[in-house]
C-alpha positions in Angstrom: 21.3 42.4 -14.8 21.4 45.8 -16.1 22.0 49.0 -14.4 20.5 52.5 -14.7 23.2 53.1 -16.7 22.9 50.3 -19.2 20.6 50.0 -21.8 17.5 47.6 -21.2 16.3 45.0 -23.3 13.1 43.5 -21.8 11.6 42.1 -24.8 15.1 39.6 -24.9 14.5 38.7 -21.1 10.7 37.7 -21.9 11.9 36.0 -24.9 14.0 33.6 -23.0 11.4 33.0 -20.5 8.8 32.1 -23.1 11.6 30.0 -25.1 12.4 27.7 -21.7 8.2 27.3 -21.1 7.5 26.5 -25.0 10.6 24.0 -24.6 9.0 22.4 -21.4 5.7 21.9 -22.6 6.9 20.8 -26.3 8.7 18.2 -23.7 5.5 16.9 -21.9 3.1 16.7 -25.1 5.8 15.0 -27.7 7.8 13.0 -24.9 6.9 9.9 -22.8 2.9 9.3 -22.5 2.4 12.7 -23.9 -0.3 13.6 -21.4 0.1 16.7 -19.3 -0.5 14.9 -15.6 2.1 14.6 -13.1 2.6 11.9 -10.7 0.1 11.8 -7.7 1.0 9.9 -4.0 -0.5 7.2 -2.3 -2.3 9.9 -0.5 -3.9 11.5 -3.7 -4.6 8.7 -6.1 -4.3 5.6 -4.2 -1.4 2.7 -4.8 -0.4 -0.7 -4.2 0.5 -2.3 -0.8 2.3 -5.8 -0.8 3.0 -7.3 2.9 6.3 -9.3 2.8 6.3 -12.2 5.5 10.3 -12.4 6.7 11.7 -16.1 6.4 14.3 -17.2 8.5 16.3 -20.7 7.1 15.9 -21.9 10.5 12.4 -20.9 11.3 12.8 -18.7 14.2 11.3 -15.5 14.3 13.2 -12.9 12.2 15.3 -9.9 14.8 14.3 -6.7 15.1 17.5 -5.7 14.0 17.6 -8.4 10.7 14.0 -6.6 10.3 15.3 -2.8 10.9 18.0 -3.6 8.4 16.1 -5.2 6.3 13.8 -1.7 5.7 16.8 0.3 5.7 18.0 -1.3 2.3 14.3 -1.6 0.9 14.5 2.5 1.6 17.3 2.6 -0.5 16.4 0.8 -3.4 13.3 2.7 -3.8 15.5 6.1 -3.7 18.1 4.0 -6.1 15.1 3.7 -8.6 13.4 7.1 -7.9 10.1 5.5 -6.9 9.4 8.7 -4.5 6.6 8.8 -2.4 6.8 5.1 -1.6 6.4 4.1 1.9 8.4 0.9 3.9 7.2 0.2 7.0 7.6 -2.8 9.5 4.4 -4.2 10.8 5.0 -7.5 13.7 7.6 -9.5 11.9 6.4 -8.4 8.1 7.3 -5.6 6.0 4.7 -3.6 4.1 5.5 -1.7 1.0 3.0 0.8 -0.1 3.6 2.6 -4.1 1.8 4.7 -6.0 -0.3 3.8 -8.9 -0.8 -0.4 -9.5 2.6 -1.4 -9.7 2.5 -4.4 -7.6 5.1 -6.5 -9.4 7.5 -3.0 -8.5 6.8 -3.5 -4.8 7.6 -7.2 -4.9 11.1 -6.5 -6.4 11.6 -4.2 -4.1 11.7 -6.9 -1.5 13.5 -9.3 -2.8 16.2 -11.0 -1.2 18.9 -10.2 -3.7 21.8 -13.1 -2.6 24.3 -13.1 -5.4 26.3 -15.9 -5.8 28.7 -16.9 -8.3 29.2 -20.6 -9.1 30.6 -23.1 -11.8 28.2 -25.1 -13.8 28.5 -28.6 -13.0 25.9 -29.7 -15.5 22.8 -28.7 -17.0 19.8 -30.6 -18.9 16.2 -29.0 -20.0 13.0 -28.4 -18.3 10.1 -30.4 -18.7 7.4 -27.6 -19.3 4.2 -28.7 -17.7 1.0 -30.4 -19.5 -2.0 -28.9 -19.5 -4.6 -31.4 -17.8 -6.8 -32.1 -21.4 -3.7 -32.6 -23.0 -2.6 -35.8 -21.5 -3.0 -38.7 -22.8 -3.8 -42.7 -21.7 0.0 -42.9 -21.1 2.0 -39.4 -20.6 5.5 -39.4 -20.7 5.8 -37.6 -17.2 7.3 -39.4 -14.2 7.2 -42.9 -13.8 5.2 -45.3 -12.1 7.7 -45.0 -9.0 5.9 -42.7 -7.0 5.2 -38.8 -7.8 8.6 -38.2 -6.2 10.2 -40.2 -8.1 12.7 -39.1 -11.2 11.3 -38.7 -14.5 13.1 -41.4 -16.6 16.0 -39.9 -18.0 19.2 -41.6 -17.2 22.7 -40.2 -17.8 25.6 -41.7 -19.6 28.0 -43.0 -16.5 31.5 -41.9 -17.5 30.2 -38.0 -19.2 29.0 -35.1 -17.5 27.8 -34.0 -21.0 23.4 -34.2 -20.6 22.1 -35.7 -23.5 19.9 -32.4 -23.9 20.2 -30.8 -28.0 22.4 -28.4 -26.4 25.1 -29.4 -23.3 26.9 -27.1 -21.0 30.5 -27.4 -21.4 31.9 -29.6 -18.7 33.5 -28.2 -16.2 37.3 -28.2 -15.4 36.9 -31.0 -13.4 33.8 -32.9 -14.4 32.8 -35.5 -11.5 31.4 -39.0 -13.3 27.6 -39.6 -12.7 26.7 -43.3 -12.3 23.5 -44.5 -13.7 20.3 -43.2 -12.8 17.9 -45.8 -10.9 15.4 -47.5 -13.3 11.9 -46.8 -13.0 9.7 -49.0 -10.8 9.4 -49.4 -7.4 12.3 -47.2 -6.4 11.6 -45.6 -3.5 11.1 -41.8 -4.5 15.0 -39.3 -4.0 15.2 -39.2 -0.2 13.3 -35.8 1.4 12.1 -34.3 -1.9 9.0 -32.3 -0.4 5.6 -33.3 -1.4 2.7 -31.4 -2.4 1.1 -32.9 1.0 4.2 -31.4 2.5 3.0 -27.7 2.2 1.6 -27.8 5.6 4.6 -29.0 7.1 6.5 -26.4 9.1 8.4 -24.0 7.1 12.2 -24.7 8.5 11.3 -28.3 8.1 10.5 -27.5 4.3 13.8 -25.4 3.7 15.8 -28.3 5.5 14.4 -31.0 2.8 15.0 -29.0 0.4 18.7 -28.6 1.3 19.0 -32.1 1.9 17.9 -32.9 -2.1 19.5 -29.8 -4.0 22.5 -29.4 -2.1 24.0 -33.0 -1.6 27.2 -33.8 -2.2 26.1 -37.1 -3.4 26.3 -37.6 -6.9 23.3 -40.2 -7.1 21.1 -37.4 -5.1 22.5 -35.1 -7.5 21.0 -37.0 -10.9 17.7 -37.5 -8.8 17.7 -34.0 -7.8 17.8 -32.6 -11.2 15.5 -34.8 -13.2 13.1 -34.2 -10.2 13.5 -30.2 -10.3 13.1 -30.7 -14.1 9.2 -31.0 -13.5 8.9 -28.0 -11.2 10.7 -24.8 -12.3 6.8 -23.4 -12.7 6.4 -24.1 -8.9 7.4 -21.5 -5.8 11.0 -22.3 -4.7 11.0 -22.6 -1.0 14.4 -22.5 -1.0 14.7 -19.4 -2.8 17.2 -17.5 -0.9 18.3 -19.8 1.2 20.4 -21.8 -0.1 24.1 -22.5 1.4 27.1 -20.6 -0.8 29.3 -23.8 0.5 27.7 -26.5 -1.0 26.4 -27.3 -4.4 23.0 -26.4 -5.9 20.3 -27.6 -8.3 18.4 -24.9 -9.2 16.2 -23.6 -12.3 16.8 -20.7 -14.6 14.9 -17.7 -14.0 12.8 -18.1 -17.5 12.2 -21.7 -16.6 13.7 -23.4 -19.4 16.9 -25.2 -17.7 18.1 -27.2 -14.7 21.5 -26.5 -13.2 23.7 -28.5 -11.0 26.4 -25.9 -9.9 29.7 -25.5 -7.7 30.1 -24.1 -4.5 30.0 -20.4 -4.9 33.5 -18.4 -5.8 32.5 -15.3 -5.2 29.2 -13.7 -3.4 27.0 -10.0 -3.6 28.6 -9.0 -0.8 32.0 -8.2 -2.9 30.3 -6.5 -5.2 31.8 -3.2 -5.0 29.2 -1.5 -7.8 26.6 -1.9 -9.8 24.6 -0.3 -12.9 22.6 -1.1 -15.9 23.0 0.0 -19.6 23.5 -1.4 -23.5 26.3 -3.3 -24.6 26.4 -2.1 -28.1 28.5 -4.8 -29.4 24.9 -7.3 -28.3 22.7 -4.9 -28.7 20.7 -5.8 -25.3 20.9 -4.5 -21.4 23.1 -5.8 -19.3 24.3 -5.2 -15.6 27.7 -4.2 -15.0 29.8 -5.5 -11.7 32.6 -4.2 -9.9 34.2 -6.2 -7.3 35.8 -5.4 -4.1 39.6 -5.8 -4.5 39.5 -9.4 -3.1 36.7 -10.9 -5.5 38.3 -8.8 -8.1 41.8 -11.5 -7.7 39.7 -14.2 -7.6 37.9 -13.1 -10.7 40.6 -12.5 -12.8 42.3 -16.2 -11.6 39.2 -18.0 -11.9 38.3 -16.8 -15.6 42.4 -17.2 -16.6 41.9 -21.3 -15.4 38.3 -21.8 -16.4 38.0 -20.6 -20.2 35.5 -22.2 -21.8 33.5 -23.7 -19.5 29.6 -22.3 -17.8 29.6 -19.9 -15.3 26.0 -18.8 -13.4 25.0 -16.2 -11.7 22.5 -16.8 -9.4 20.4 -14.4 -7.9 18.2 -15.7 -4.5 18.7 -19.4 -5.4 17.6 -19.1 -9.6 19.9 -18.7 -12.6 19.6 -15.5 -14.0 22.7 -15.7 -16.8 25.3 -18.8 -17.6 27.7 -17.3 -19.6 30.6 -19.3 -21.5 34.1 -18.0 -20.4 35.5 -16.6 -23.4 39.0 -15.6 -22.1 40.3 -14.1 -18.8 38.8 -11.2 -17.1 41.2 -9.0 -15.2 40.4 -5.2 -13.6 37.5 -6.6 -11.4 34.6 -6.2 -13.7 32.1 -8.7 -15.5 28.7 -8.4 -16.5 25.2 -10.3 -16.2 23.6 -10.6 -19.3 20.1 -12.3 -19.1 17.6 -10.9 -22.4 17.3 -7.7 -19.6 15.1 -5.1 -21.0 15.8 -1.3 -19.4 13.9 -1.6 -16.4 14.4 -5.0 -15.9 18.7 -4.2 -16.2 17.7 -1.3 -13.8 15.8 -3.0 -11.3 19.0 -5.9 -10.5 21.2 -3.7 -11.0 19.8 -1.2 -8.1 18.9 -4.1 -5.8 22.7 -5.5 -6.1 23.9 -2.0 -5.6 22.8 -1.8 -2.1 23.0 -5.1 -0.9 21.2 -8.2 0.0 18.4 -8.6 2.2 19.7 -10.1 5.7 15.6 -11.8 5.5 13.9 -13.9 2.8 10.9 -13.2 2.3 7.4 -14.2 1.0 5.6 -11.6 -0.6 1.7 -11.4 -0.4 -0.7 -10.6 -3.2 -0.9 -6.8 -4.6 -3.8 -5.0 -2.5 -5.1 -1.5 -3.7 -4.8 1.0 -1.4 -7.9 3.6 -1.4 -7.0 7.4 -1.7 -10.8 8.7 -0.6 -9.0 10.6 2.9 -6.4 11.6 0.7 -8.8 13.6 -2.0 -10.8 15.3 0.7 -7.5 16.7 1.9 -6.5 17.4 -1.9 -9.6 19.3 -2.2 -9.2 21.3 1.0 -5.9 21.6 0.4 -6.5 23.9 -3.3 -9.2 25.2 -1.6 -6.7 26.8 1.0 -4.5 27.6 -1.5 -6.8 29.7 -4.0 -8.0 31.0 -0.9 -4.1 32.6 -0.3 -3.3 33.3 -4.2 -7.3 35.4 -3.9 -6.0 37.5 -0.9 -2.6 38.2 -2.8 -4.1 39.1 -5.7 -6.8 41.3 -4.3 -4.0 43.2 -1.8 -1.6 43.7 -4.6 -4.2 44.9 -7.1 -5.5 47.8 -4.2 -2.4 48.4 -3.2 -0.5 48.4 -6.0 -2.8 48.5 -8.8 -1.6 48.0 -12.5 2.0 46.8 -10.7 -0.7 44.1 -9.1 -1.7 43.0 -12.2 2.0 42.7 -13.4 2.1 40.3 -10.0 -0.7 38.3 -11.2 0.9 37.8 -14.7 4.1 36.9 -13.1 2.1 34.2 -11.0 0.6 32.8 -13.7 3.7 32.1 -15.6 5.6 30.8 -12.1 2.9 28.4 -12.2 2.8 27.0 -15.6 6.3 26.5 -15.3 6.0 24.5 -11.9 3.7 22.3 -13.3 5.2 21.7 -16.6 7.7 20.6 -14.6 5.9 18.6 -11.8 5.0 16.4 -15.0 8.3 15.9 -16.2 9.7 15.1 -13.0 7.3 12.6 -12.7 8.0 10.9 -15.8 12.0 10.8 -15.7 12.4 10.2 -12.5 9.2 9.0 -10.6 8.6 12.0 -8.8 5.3 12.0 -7.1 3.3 14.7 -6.2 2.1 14.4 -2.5 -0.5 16.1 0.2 3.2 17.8 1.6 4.2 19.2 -1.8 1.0 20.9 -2.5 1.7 22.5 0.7 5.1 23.2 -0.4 3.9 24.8 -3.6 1.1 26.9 -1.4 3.9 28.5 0.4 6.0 29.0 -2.5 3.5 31.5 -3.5 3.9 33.7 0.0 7.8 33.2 -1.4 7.2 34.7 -4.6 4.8 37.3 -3.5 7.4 38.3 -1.0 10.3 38.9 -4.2 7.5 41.2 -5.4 6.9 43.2 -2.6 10.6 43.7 -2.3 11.0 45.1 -5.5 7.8 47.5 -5.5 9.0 49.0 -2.0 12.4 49.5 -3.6 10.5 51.3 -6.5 8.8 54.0 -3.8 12.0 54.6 -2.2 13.6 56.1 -5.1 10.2 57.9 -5.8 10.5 58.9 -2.1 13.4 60.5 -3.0 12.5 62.4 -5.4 12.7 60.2 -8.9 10.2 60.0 -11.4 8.4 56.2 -11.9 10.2 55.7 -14.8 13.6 56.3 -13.1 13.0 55.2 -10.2 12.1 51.4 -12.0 15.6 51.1 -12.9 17.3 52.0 -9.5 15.1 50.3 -7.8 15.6 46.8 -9.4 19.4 47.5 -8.7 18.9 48.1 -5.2 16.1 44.7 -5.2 17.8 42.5 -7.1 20.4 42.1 -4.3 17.9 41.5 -1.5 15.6 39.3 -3.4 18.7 36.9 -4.3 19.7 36.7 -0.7 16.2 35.8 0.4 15.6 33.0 -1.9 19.2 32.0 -1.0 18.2 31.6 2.5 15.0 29.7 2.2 16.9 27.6 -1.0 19.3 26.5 1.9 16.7 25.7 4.6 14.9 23.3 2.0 17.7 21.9 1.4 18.8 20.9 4.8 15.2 19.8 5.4 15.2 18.1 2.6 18.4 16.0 3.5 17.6 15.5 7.0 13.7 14.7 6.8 12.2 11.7 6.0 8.9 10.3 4.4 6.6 13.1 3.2 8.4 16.2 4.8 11.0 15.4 1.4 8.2 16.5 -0.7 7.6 19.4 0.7 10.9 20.1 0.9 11.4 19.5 -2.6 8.6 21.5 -3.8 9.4 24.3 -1.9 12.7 24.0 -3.1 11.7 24.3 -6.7 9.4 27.0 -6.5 12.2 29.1 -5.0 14.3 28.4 -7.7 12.1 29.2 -10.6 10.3 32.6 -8.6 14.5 33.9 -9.0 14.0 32.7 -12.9 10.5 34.7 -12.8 11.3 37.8 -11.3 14.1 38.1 -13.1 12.7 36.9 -16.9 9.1 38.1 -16.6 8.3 40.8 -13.5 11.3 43.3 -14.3 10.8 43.3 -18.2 7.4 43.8 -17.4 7.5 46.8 -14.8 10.5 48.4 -17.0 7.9 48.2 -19.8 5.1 49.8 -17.8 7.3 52.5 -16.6 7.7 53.4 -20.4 4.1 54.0 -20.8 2.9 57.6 -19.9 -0.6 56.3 -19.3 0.4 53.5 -16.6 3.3 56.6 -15.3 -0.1 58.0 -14.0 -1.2 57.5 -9.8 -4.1 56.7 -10.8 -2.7 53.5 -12.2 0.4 52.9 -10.4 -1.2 53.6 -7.1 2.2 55.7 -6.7 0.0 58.8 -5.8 0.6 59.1 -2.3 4.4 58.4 -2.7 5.2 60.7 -4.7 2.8 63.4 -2.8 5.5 62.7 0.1 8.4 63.3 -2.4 7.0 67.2 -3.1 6.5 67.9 0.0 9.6 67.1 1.0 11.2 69.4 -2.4 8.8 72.1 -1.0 10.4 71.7 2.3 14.2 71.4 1.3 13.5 75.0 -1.0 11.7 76.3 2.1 14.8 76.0 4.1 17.0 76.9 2.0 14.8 80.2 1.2 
């Protein structure tokens, strides 16, 4: 900033500052929902809790370790997606996720398993989308009279892999004959297929039978396994995350449409080195883009090389969610999942790949609203406290410093529409929430900026002290401020920080707020308080102790002249 010596131009300093708040706000009503609210907490406007009941393939009860890690990498893929103020705590052998707002379907991604696994497409026929109950007729064409276990009739040619669906995979490099399918009739229904009396049936039990039908290495379980899982993509896959890399799969797509028998997996999630979201331009549609480990990245590039033209899935936690064709050889260890993604969708498997898979399957519960009743009557005694604090401030600097008081009040008043303009945006770009511990972030911010204006007024007596007018002594004394108001707000910048790093749950967002009220009292006192005292120390009317409250200061400063001439006399 300027010195005594430099010409001041305080009008181009208030300009700026009104420029960056017009821009803020023209950002908050013309931008996103274009309402001026930011994002409350669970503990101010209530949110969404979903339990998520571990599954172990075996049915043992889930380690507190598996469990531990488990919320570690939930943790993470709620700060990968900016979802702040969420909350992931284990409860007995379940995990509960708490968010703000209803976002139910949020929380259950959050815990989802996330197993990659890359495999070859063996073959692939449609799904039979379900009837509705009036629409069935005297004789439906649904399964045959075999038994509700039984295949639907839909045999394959024996010596193609090709399906005789409208439109085929391409086989694969080394297609594997099917024999005929079984006819119809008394057939006994495809070995352990589980029924729907089965649901009761223990849950390892259930993951074992479904093993046994949709990862045999028979082919003749293999035909009955995918006719069979034709009729039930709509249904809850018990196997979903489960599923053994090191045999072959029958499995759904994730919109339901197809039926996959695929290879043993060639590469996993686990060798996935990277992985982000964004537009391919040359599709025009959200993808996720991969980076594999050095290892995966070899077998990558070989597989592609030997493999062109033919399916390759990508399955995440047992389901198809893209079978692209192989198009030509894919060296330098990166590939992408398309899948009709749209952003958030892209976002969301892209974050959850990013930091791993879950070491747990899970089942996750129906949404349940969580009530924010405790969390208003703190809100309210919270602002209550806090006008409370910006009152006494006030009052003080108005007796104490008078019209300079008023120039603290102004300067308030701007801090604060700037900290909420952007409390709002935050919460729209990048899911910041606004919680009981910011508020009480933002109440000491206050005693912060109230302490950068007290420096500079105190500065502004000594030089009267010492014998300067007000209007010269504005100038000095902001030089000799500045300096000391920097290195304060440095100070408590760097303990935020450091808090802010090393806490955890709701001490971030106070951390954060305080944080950012630090930040923008430096932008205030330096765009709107000094413009504005250098302006009042132009005016002869406000140079005036009557005004200033300066009276008593300078009264000190003649009597120390009269003094100094005394002894000199």
């Amino acid at each position: 900033m300027a010195s005594p010596s430099t010409p001041v131009h305080p009008a181009r300093y208030l300009a700026v500052f009104l420029a960056l708040l017009v821009g803020v706000y023209l950002l908050v009503f013309l931008t996103g929902d274009k309402q001026a609210k930011p994002k409350l907490g669970i503990d101010l406007q209530g949110g969404t809790r979903v339990t998520l009941t571990a599954r172990t393939p075996d049915g043992s009860r889930p380690t507190q370790d598996a469990l531990n890690q488990a919320k570690e990498i939930i943790s993470s893929r709620v700060n990968g997606l900016g979802v702040s103020g969420s909350e992931v705590v284990i409860d007995g052998d379940n995990l509960v996720i708490t968010v703000p707002g209803n976002e139910g379907n949020e929380a259950r991604n959050l815990g989802q398993t996330a197993r990659l696994y890359i495999r070859p497409v063996i073959h692939v026929i449609e799904a039979q989308q379900p009837q509705q109950p009036e629409e069935a007729g005297p004789t439906p064409a649904g399964p045959p009279a075999g038994g509700p276990g039984a295949p639907p009739e839909q045999p394959l040619p024996a010596e193609q892999p090709a399906p005789p669906a409208p439109q085929p995979a391409p086989p694969a490099p080394q297609p594997r004959p099917y024999p005929e399918a079984p006819p119809p009739g008394p057939t006994p229904s495809p070995g352990p297929a589980p029924q729907p009396q089965e649901n009761n049936k223990d849950l390892a039990q259930r993951i074992a039978d479904e093993k046994a039908l949709r990862q045999s290495t028979e082919q003749q379980i293999q035909i009955l396994a995918l006719q069979f899982q034709a009729t039930r993509c709509n249904e809850d896959d018990v196997l979903a995350g489960n599923d053994d890399p090191n045999l072959p799969l029958v499995t759904c797509s994730t919109d339901h449409s197809q039926v996959y028998l695929l290879d043993k997996s060639i590469i996993s999630g686990e060798q996935i080195k990277n992985a982000s979201s964004g537009m391919d331009t040359q599709r025009s549609e959200y993808v996720v883009q991969l980076e594999f480990k050095p290892d995966a990245a070899n077998v990558w590039a070989d597989f592609t090389a030997s493999h062109v033209g033919t399916q390759t899935a990508f399955t995440l936690d047992s389901q198809v969610v893209s079978a692209p064709e192989i198009q030509e050889a894919i060296p330098g260890g990166n590939t992408q999942i398309t899948g009709h993604f749209n952003a958030q969708k892209a976002k969301e498997l892209a974050n959850v790949l990013k930091y791993g898979s879950l070491p747990l399957s899970f089942e996750s519960s129906e949404a349940e609203t969580v009530s924010a009743t405790l969390g208003l009557t703190s809100l309210r005694a919270g602002l209550i406290a806090g006008a409370i604090g910006l009152a006494l401030v006030l009052i003080y600097s108005l007796l104490y410093y008078r019209v300079l008081g008023l120039l603290t009040a102004l300067s308030l008043i701007a801090s604060g529409a700037m900290v909420f303009a952007i409390l709002v945006l935050l919460g729209r770009y990048i899911n910041y929430t606004l919680d009981l511990a910011g508020i009480a972030g933002l109440i000491i911010g206050i005693g912060t900026t109230a302490d950068s204006f007290v420096v500079f007024f105190e500065r502004i007596k000594d030089e009267i002290r010492e014998g300067k007018t007000f209007r010269s002594a504005v100038p000095r004394g902001w030089k000799r401020a500045r300096k000391t108001i920097i290195s304060g707000n440095a100070v408590t910048f760097l303990a935020a920080v450091v808090l802010y790093i090393l806490a955890v749950g709701q001490v971030k967002g106070f951390a954060f707020t305080l944080g950012l009220t630090t930040i923008l009292d430096v932008v205030v006192v330096f765009l709107v308080t000094w413009p504005l005292v250098f302006l009042a120390s132009k005016s002869p009317t406000l140079a005036k102790p009557a005004f200033n409250g300066l009276g008593a200061v300078q009264q000190v400063a003649r009597e120390r002249r009269v003094s100094a001439a005394t002894g000199r006399g």
